[in-house]
VEXPAKOL-866668 format. One line per 10 residues: their letters; for each residue z negated, y negated, x negated of C-alpha. Coordinates in nm, 2 decimals, always signed. Layout:
% VEXPAKOL-866668
A> Z/Y/X  ... $
***
This chain:
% VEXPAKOL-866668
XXXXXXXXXX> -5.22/+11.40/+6.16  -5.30/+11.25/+6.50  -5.27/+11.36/+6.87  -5.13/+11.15/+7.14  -5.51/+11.19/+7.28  -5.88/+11.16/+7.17  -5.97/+11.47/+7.00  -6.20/+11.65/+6.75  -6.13/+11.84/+6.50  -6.33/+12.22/+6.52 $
XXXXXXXXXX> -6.32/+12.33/+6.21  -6.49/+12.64/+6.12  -6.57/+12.80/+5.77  -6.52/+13.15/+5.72  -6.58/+13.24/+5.37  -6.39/+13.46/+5.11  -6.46/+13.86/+5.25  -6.56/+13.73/+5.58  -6.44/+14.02/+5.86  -6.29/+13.91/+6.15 $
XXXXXXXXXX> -6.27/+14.21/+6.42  -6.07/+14.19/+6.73  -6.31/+14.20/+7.05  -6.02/+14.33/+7.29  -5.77/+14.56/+7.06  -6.03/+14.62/+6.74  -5.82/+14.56/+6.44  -6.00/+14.40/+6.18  -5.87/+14.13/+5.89  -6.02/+14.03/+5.59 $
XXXXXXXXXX> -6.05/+13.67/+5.48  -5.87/+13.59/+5.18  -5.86/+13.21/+5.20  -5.87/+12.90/+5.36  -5.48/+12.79/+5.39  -5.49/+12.50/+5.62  -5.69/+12.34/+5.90  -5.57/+12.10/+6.18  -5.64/+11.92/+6.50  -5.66/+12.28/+6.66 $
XXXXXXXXXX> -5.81/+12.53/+6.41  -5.81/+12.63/+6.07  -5.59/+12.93/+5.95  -5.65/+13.11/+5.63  -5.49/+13.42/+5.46  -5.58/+13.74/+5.55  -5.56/+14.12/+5.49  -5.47/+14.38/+5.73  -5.41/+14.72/+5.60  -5.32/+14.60/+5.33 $
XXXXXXXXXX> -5.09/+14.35/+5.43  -5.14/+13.98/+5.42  -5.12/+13.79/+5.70  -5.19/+13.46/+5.85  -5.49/+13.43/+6.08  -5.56/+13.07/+6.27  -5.94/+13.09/+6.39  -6.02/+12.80/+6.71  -6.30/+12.76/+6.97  -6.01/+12.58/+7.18 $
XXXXXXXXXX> -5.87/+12.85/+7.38  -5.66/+12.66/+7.59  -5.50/+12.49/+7.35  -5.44/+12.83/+7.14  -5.32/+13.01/+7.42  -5.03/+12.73/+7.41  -4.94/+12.79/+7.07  -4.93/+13.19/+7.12  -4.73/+13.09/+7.45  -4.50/+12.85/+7.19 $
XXXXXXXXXX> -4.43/+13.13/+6.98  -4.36/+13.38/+7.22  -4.08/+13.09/+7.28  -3.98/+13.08/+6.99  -3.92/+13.44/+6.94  -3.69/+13.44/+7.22  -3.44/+13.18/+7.14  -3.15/+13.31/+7.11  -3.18/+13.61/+6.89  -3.35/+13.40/+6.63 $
XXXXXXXXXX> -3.66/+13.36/+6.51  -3.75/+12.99/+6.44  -4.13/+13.03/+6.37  -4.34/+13.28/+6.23  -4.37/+13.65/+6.36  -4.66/+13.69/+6.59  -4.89/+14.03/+6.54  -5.18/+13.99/+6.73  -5.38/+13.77/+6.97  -5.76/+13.87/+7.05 $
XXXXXXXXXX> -6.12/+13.70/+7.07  -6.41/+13.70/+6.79  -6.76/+13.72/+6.82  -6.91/+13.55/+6.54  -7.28/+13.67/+6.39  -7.44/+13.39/+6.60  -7.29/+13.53/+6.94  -7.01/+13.25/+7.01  -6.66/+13.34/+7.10  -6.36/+13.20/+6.88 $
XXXXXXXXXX> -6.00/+13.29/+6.97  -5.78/+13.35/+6.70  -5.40/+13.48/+6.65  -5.27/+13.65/+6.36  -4.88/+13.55/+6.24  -4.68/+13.69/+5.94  -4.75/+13.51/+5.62  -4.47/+13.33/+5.48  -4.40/+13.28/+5.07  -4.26/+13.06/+4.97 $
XXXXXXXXXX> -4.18/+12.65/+4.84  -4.28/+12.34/+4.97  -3.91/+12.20/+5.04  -4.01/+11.91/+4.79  -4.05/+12.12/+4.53  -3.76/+12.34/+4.57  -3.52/+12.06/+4.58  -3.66/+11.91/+4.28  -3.65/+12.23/+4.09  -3.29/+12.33/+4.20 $
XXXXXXXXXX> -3.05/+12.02/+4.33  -2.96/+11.78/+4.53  -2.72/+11.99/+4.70  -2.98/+12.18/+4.86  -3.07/+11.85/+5.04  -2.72/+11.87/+5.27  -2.77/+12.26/+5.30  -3.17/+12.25/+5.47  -3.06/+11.93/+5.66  -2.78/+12.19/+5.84 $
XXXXXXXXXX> -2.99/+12.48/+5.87  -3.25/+12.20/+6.00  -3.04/+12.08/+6.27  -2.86/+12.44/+6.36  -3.26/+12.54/+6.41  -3.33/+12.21/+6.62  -3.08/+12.25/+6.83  -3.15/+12.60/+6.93  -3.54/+12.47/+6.97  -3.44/+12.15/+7.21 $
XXXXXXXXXX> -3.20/+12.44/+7.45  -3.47/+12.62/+7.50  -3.67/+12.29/+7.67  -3.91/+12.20/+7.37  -3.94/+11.98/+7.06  -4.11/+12.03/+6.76  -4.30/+11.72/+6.76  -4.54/+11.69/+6.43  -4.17/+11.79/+6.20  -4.29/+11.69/+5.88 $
XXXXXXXXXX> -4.25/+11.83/+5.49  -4.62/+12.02/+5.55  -4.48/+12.25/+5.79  -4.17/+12.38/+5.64  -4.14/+12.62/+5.37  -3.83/+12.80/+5.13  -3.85/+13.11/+5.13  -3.59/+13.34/+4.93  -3.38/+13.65/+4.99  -3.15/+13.47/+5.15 $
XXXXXXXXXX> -3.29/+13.12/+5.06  -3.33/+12.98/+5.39  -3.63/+12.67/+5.53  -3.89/+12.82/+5.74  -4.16/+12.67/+5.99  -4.52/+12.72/+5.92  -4.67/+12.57/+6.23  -4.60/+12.50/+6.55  -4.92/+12.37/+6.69  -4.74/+12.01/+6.77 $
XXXXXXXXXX> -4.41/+12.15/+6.99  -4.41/+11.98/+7.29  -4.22/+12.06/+7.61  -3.92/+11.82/+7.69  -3.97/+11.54/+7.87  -4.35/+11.50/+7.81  -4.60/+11.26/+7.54  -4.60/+11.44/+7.19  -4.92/+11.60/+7.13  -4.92/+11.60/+6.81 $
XXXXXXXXXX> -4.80/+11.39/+6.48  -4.83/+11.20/+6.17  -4.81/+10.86/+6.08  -4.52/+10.87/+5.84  -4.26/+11.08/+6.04  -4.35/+10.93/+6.34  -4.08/+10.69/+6.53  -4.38/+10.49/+6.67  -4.56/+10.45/+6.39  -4.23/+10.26/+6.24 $
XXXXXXXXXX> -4.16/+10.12/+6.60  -3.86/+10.31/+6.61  -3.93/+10.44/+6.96  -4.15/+10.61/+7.20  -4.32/+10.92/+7.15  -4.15/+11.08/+7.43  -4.10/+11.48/+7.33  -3.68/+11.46/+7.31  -3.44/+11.56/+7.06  -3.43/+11.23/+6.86 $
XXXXXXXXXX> -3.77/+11.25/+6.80  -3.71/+11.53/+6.60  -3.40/+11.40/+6.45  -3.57/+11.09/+6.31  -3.86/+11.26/+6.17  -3.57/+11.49/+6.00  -3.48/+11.21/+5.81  -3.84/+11.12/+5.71  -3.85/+11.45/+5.56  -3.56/+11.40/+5.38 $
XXXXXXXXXX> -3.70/+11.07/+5.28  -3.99/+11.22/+5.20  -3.83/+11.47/+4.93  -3.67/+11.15/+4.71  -4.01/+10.97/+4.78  -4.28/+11.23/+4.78  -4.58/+10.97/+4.72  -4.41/+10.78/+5.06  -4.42/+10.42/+5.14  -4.59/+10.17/+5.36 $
XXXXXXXXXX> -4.38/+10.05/+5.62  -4.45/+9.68/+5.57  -4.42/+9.34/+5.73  -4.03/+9.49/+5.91  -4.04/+9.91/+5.96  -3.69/+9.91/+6.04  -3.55/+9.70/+5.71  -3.78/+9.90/+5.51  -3.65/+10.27/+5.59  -3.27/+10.13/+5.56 $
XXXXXXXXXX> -3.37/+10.01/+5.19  -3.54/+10.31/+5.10  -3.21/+10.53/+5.22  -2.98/+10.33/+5.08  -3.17/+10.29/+4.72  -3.13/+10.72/+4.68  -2.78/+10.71/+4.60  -2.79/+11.11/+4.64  -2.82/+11.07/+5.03  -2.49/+10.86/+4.99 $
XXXXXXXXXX> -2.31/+11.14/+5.13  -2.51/+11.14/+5.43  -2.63/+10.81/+5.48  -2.43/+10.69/+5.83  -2.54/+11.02/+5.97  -2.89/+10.91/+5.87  -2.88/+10.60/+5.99  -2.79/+10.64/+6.38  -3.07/+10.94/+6.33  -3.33/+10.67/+6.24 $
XXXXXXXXXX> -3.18/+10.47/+6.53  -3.23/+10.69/+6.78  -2.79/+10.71/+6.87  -2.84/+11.10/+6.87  -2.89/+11.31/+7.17  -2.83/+11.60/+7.01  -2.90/+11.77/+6.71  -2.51/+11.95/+6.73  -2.38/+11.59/+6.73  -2.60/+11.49/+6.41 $
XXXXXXXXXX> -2.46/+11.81/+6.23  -2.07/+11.74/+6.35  -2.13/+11.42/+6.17  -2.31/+11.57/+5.88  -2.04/+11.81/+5.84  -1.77/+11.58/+5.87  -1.90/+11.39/+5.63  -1.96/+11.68/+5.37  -1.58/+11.74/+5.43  -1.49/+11.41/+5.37 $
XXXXXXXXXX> -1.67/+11.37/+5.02  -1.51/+11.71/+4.92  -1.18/+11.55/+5.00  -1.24/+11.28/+4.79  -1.30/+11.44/+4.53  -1.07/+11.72/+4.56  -0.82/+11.38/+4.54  -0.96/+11.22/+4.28  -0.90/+11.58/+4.03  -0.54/+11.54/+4.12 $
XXXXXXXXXX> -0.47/+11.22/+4.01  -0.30/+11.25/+3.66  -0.43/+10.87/+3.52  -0.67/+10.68/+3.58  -0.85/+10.36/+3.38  -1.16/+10.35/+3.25  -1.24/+10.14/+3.50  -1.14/+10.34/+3.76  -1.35/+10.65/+3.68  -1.61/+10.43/+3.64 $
XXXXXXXXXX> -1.54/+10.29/+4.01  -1.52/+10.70/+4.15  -1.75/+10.83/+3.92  -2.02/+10.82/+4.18  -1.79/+10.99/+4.47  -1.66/+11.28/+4.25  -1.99/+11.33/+4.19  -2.11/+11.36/+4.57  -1.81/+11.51/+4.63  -1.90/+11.85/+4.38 $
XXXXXXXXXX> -2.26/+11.79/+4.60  -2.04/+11.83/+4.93  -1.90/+12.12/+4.83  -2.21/+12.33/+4.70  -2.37/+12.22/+5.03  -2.09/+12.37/+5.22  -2.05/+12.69/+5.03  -2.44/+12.75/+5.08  -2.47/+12.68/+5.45  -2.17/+12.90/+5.50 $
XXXXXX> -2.30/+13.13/+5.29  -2.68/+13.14/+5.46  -2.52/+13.18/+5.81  -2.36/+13.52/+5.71  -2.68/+13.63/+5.68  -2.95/+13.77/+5.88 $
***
């Protein structure tokens, strides 16, 4: 990960059993374990009565007090909650006297999306790219982009089955530098574009992410960035479905995140089409299945893609 400016990372290590109390509202939580640390803080799993929860520990105020400020966003967009509930917001005062802040957020279980695609299809691949982009568009309405999108801060959890944010430490208001990002879903880094906080930032570092889940050890973006990612799509022949969509995603010819998932859609109901033509034709030569093998295939894709995005937006 890397920020848009100079910066230091202040970590701090709090060990297993460790008891953080509140200095304003008193509630005390229970280190569990270390979960993550960033350019900000570090966050670890916690206990409150009882209840796990996650606690992200910084001596950065300001910059905390803008995450707290981003989820309080967040949890106002539109009836829907696109990151993690917030619980609590205080100051510590460690054994040695110095003040940390720290916020406390719901703890979320679940799968890296990597994983879960691996373990359960492909055509959950068209089904977190819609939910991905219904999310994103709701985010860029309400003036901000995500900014450091990337496979480390999404998560699947179940009941419905539905892709979660983690983190929002790198959302960035409209119109201003990204703050936050890393290398490999970054448009700069692949000299894509500028790191300008607008919706096709977070468009294109979609499809890195989607990228990222056919190639989880990634790639180098060698001697031409631009040549390289159009190889790498086109060589996963399950993004074949999706791949124009893709495409003008990667080259910035999305201003939307609605019109990326009219196209995605489209496209979805297109390859069910296909197919739905293809079972109706009586003969066919060897050759030919051969030939359509392939779309029938993407086709029964497109369909279980549809069925479980439809299905996920009838529930809560």
């Amino acid at each position: 990960m890397k920020m848009n400016q100079t910066w230091k990372k202040h970590g701090i290590d709090l060990r297993p059993g460790t008891k953080v109390k509140g200095k304003w509202h008193q509630k005390s939580y229970k280190i569990q374990k270390k979960l993550g640390q960033g350019a900000v803080g570090t966050v670890y799993l916690c206990k409150y009565n009882g209840r796990e929860a996650a606690l992200k520990i910084s001596e950065q105020s300001t910059s905390m007090t803008v995450e707290v400020n981003v989820l309080k966003s967040l949890d106002k967009v539109q009836g829907k909650r696109l990151g993690p509930y917030l619980l609590d917001v205080d100051d510590w005062v460690s054994p040695t006297g110095k003040i940390f802040s720290f916020y406390v957020m719901e703890y979320l279980k679940g799968q890296p999306v990597t994983t879960f695609i691996q373990q359960n299809g492909n055509e959950w691949t068209g089904v977190f790219i819609l939910q991905l982009l219904e999310d994103l568009e709701r985010l860029h309405k309400s003036g901000w982009v995500f900014g450091d999108l990337k496979t480390d801060n999404l998560l699947v959890i179940s009941s419905p089955t539905r892709i979660r944010w983690i983190d929002v430490g790198g959302t960035t208001q409209i119109g201003r530098a990204i703050k936050e990002y890393t290398e490999f879903f970054d448009r700069g880094y692949w000299k894509m574009g500028t790191r300008k906080a607008e919706p096709s930032y977070d468009l294109f570092a979609l499809v890195m992410i989607i990228l990222n889940v056919y190639y989880p050890n990634r790639f180098e973006r060698g001697a031409n960035p631009e040549a390289t990612l159009q190889k790498r799509l086109n060589d996963v022949k399950s993004l074949k479905v999706y791949r124009h969509a893709l495409q003008k995603a990667l080259q910035g010819k999305y201003q939307t995140a609605s019109e990326m998932k009219h196209d995605i859609t489209q496209a979805l109901y297109r390859a069910q089409h296909r197919k739905n033509k293809q079972l109706t034709t009586s003969k066919q030569t060897r050759k030919q299945k051969h030939r359509y093998l392939f779309l029938i295939e993407s086709g029964g894709i497109a369909i279980i893609a549809l069925l479980y995005y439809a299905f996920s937006l009838l529930l809560p």
